[in-house]
DRENTOR-308228 format. One line per field, with one value per residue (C-alpha): x, y, z negated; residue in three letters; residue number from 1. Coordinates in steps of 0.2 Angstrom, whole numbers, plus 2048, in hexadecimal, padded with zeros to 3 digits. Each point is the difference from the previous one (the first is absolute). Layout:
! DRENTOR-308228
X [X;...]
Y [Y;...]
Z [Z;...]
res [ALA;...]
n [NUM;...]
This chain:
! DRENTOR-308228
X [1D2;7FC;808;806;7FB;7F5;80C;7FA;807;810;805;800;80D;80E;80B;7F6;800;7FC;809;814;80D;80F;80E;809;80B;811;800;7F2;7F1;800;7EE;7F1;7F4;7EF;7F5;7F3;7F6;7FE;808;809;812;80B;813;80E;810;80F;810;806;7FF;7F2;7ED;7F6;7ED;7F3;7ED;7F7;7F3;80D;7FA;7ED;7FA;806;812;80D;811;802;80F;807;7FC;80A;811;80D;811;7FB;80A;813;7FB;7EF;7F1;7F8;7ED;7F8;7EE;7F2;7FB;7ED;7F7;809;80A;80C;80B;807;80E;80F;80C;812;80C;80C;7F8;7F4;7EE;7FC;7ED;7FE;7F5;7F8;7FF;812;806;80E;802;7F5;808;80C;802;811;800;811;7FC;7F9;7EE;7F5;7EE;7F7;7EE;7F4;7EF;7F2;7F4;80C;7FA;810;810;80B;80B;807;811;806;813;80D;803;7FD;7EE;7F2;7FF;7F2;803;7F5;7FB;7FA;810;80D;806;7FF;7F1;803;80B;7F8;80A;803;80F;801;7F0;7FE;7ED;7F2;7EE;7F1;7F1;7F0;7F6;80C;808;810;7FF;813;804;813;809;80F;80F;7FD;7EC;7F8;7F0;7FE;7F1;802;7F7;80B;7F5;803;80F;802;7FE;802;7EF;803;80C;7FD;80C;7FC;80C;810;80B;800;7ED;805;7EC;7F1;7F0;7F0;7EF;7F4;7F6;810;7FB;80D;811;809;813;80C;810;811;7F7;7F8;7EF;7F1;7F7;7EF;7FE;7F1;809;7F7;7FF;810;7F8;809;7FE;80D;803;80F;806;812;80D;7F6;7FB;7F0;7F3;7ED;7F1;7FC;7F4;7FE;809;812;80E;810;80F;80D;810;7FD;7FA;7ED;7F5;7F2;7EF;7FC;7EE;806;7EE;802;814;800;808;7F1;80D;813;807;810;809;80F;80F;807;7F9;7F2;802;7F0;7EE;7F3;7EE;7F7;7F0;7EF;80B;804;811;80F;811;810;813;80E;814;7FE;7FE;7EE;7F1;7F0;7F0;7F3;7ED;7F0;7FC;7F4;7F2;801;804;7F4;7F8;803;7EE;801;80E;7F6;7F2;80A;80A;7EF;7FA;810;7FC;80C;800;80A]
Y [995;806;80F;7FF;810;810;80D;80F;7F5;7FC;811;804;7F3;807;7F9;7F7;80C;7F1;7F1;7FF;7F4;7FE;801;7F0;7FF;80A;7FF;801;7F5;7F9;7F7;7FE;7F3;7FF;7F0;7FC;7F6;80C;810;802;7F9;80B;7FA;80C;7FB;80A;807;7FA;7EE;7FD;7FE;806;7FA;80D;7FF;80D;7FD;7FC;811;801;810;80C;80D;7F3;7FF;7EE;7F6;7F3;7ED;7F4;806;7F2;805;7F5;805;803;80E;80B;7FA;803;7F7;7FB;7F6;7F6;7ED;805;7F5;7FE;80E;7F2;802;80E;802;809;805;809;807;7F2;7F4;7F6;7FE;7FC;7F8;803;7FA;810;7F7;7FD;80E;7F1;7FC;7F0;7FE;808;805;802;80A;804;812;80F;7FF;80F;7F9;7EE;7FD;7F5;7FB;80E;7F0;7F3;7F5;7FA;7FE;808;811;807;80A;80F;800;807;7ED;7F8;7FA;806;7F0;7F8;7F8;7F2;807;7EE;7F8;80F;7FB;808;7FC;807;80A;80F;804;811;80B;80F;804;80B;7FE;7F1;7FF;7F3;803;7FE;7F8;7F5;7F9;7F9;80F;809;814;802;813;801;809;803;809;7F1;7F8;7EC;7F5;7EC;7F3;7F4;7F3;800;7F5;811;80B;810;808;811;810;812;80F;809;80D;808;7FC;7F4;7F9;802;7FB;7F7;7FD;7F7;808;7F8;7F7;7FA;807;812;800;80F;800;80F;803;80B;80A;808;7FC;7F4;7F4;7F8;7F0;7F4;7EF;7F9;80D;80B;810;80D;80F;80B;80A;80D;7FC;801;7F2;7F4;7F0;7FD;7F7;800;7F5;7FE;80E;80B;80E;7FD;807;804;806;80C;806;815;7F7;802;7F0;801;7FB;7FB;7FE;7EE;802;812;801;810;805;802;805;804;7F9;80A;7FA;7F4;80A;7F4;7F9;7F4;7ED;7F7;802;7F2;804;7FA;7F8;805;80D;80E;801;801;7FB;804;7FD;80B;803;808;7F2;804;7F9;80C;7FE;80A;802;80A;810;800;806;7F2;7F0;7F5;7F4;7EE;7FF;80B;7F8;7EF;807;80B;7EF;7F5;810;7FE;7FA;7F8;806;7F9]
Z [B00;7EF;7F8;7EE;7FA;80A;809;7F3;7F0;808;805;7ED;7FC;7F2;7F6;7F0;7F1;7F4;808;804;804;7F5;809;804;80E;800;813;80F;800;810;7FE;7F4;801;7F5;7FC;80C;7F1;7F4;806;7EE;804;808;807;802;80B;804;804;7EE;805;7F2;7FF;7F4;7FC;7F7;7FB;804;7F4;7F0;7F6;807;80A;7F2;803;7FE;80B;809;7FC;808;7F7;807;80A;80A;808;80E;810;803;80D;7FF;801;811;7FB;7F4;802;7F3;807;805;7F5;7F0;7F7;7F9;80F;80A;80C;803;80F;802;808;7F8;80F;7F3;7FC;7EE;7FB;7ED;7F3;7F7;7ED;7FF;80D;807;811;805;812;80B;813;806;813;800;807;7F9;7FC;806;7F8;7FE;7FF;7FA;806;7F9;7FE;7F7;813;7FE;7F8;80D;7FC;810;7FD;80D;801;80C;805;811;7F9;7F6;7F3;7F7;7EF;7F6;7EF;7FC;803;7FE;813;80F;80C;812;807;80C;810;7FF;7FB;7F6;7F7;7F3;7F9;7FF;7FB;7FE;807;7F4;80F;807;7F3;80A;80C;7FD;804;801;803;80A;803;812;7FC;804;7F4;803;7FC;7FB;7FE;7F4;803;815;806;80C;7F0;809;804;807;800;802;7FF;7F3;7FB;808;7F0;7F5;7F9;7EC;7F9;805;7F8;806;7FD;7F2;80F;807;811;800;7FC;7FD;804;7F8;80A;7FF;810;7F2;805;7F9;80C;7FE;80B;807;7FD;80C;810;7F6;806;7F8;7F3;7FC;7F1;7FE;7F1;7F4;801;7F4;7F6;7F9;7F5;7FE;7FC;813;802;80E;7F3;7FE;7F6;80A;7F3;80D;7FF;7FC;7EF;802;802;80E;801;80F;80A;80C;808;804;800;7F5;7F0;7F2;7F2;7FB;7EE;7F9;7F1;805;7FC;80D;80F;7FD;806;7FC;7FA;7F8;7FD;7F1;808;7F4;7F6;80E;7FA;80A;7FC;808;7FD;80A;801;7F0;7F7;7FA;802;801;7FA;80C;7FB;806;7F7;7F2;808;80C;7F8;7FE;7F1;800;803;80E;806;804;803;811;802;803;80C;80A;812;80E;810;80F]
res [UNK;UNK;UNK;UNK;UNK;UNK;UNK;UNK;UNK;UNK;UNK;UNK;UNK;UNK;UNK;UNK;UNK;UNK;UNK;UNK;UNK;UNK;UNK;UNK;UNK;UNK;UNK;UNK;UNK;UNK;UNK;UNK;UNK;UNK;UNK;UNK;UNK;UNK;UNK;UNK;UNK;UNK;UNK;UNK;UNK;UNK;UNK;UNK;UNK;UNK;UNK;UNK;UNK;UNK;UNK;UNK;UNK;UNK;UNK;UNK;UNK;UNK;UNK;UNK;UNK;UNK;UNK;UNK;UNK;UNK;UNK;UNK;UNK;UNK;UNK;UNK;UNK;UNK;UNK;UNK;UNK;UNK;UNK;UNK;UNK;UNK;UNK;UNK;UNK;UNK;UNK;UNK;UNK;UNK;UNK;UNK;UNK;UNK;UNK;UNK;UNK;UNK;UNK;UNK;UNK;UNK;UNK;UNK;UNK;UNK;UNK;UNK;UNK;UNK;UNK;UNK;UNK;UNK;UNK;UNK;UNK;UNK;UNK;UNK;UNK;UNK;UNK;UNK;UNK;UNK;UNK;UNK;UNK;UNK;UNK;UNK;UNK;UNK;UNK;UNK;UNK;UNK;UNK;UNK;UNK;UNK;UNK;UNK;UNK;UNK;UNK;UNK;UNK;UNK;UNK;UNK;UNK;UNK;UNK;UNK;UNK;UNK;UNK;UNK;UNK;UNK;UNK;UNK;UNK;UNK;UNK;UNK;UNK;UNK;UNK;UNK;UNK;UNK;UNK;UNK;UNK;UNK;UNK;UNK;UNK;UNK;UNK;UNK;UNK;UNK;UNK;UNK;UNK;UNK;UNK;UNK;UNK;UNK;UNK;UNK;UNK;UNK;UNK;UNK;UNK;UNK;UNK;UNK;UNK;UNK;UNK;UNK;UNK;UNK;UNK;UNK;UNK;UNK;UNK;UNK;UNK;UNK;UNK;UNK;UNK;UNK;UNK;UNK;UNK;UNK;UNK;UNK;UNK;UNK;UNK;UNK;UNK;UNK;UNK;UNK;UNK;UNK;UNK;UNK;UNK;UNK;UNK;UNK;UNK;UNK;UNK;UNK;UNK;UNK;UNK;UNK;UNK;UNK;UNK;UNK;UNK;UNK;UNK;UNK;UNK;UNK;UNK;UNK;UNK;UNK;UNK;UNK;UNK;UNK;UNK;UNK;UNK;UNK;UNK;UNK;UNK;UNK;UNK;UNK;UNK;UNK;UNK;UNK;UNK;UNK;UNK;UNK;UNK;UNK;UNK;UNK;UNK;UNK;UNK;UNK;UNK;UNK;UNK;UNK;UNK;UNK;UNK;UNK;UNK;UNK;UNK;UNK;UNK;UNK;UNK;UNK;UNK;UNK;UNK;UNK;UNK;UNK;UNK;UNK;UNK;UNK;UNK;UNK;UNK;UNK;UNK;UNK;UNK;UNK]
n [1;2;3;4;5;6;7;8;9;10;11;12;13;14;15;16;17;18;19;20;21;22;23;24;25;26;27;28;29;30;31;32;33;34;35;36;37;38;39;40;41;42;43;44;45;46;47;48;49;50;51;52;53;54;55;56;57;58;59;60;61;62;63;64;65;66;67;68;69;70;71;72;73;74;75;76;77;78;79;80;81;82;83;84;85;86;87;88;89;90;91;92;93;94;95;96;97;98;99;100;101;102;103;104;105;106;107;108;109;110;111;112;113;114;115;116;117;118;119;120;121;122;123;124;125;126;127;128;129;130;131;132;133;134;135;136;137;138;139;140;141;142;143;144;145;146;147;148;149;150;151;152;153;154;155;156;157;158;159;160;161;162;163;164;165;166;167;168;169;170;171;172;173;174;175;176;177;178;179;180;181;182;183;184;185;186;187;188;189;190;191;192;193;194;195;196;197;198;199;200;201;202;203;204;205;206;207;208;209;210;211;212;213;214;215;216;217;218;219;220;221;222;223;224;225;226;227;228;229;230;231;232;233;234;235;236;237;238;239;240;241;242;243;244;245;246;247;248;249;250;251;252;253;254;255;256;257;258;259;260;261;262;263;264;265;266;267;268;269;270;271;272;273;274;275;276;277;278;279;280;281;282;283;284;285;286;287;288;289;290;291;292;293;294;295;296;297;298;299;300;301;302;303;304;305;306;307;308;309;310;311;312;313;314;315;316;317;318;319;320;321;322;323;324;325;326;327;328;329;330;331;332;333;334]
């Protein structure tokens, strides 16, 4: 596992005093998503039903507040997840409570194709590799769907009701994670007549996140039992984490970013299942993070309608040379 940044440096975290986000949204963020290519393009989606695009990097490295360059009413009900294709930041996705996926082209910000569920979507995913051109979409239906981004139809059908969350494994590319209602995690293999690989009961309520590990070998499940879980995908032993009603993102590290519902976003150990730090400054309870991979910065959004902008302390931050230079010195360890 590789850590993103040493404990010491993230225990300093604070709000940015040279970096901050206009504010866009008139309503809670429900999700942000950041480009795995260049780490410079940050989507916003949210209660509002809109979707707003901004570059982290328009006014350079000096004081400046971010405003949103591209915007698109793109939902008639909030936005529940927004996501970048892996490979190519021309196209991103979108999902709502209105029962659709929308798959858009970034350049015109206009829909390219559309996924019609007929029930309330919770999250959707697409592949972290670009392996494939499947995106999988949680719903409250009797199945977990998989729709074809090269054809704008759907693919396969998943027999399973009720689920609330999905995610792609990096390793397996056609491995699937699906959440449910009843506190259970499932694994498929889309590519298996019996798709369904295995089950395990995860959480006493309802699993509301999941998120594989860089290596593709952890998988960590967030639940309404207010509680974080580490799993071995392939013997799912167990760690347990006490933790706040939750949903989450990070850059697959070992270190991860848990926003909670007193307002304070946690930094959490996964290898030692202990908090390392605290993050105060939602005026409202938090709702999603997004860490900026080679620029230790942390971004999250909340039901007050902000998005924050969260770096190390002076002292600590490093040079871009130094940077590299602790990025080439990294070492994975199972």
């Amino acid at each position: 596992m590789r850590h993103i940044a040493s404990t010491h440096i993230l225990k300093t975290l604070a709000l940015s005093e040279t970096r901050g986000i206009a504010r866009t949204h008139t309503a809670p963020i429900h999700w942000l998503s950041l480009d795995s290519i260049d780490s410079r393009y940050l989507l916003s989606g949210g209660a509002d039903r809109s979707v707003h695009l901004l570059d982290l990097d328009a006014n350079g490295d000096t004081k400046h507040m971010i405003k949103s360059m591209a915007q698109a009413a793109c939902h008639d009900s909030a936005v529940s997840c927004v996501s970048w294709y892996a490979v190519d930041t021309g196209m991103f996705a979108t999902s709502s409570y209105d029962g659709t996926v929308k798959v858009w082209d970034t350049n015109a910000m206009a829909v390219a194709a559309s996924f019609d569920l007929n029930a309330r979507v919770e999250m959707h995913a697409m592949s972290p590799t670009g392996a494939h051109a499947l995106i999988a979409a949680a719903t409250q239906a009797k199945s977990l769907r998989l729709g074809d981004l090269r054809t704008g139809a759907f693919a396969q059908e998943l027999d399973i009701p009720m689920q609330m969350c999905v995610a792609w494994s990096p390793r397996d590319p056609f491995v699937l994670a699906s959440g449910g209602q009843d506190g259970r995690v499932h694994l498929w293999d889309v590519r298996r007549a019996d798709t369904h690989v295995s089950d395990f009961a995860a959480h006493t309520k309802c699993v509301n996140s999941l998120l594989f590990a860089e290596h593709g070998a952890q998988i960590a499940s967030f639940g309404l039992d207010d509680k974080v879980s580490v799993w071995n995908v392939q013997d799912t032993a167990q760690q347990a984490v006490q933790m706040c009603r939750t949903s989450s993102q990070t850059d697959g590290s070992d270190l991860l970013f848990v926003p909670c519902e007193d307002r304070v976003v946690r930094v959490v150990d996964l290898a030692e299942g202990r908090i390392v730090a605290e993050l105060h400054g939602h005026f409202d309870h938090p709702t999603c993070t997004a860490w900026r991979t080679g620029r230790m910065e942390l971004y999250s959004g909340g039901s007050d309608s902000s998005v924050l902008v969260w770096t190390p302390a002076a002292s600590q931050r490093l040079s871009a040379a130094q940077q590299a230079k602790r990025q080439d010195t990294w070492s994975d360890s199972d």
